[in-house]
C-alpha positions as CSV (number, residue, x, y, z in Angstrom):
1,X,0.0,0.0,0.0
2,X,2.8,2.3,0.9
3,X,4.5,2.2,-2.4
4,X,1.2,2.3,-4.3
5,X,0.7,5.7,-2.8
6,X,4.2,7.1,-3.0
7,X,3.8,6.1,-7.0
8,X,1.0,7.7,-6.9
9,X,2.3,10.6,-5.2
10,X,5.3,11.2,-7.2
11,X,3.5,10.6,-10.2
12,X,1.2,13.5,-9.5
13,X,3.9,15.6,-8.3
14,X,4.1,15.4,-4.6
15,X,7.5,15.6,-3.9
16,X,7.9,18.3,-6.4
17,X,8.7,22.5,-4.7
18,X,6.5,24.0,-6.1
19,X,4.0,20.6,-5.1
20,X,2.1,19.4,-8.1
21,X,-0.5,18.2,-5.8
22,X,-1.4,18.2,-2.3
23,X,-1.9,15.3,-0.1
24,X,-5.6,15.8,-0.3
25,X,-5.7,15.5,-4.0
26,X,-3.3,12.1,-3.9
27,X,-6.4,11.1,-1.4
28,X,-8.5,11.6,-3.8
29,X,-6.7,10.0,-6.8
30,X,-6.7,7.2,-4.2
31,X,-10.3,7.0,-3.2
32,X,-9.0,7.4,0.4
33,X,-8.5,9.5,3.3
34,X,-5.6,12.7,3.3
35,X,-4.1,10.9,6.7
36,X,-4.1,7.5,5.3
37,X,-2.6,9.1,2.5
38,X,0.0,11.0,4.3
39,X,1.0,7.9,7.1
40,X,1.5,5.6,4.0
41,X,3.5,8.4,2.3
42,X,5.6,8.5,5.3
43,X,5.4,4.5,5.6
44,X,7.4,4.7,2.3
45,X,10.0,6.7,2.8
46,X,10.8,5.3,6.1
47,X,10.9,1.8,4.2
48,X,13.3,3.9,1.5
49,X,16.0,5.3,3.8
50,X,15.8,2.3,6.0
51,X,16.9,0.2,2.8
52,X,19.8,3.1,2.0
53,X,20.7,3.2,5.3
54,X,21.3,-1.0,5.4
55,X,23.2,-0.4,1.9
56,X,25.3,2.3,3.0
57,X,26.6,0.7,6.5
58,X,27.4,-2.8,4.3
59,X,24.4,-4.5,4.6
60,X,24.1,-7.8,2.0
61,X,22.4,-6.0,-1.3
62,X,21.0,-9.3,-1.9
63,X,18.6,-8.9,1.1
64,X,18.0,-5.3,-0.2
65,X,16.8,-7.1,-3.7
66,X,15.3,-10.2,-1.8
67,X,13.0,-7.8,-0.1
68,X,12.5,-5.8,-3.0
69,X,11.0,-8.9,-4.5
70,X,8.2,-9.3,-1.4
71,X,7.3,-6.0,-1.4
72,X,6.6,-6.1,-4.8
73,X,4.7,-9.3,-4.3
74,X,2.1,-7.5,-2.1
């Protein structure tokens, strides 16, 4: 769900100064609510620097791509 949203997100902009789109308007693009929008927003890039964190202190990469590979099984 997390990475559905930040697709979405990014895809309409989010990220982007000046923002494309607000978090209510990803909601909507959703068909859900602008908090569930912005805790799975936040899910994501908490998933995101937790992977470049692991990669950066030496981490196996092959766990980085094994989990990869569930995540995109959900």
């Amino acid at each position: 769900m997390a990475r559905h949203a930040v697709t979405v997100a990014t895809r309409m902009e989010f990220f982007e100064r000046p923002q494309g789109a607000t978090a209510g308007e990803v909601a909507t693009a959703l068909g859900t609510s602008r908090s569930t929008v912005t805790r799975r927003v936040r899910d994501g890039e908490a998933t995101v620097f937790d992977r470049l964190t692991q990669v950066s202190s030496g981490q196996d990469a092959e766990l980085l791509e094994e989990r990869s590979k569930e995540d995109a099984a959900q």
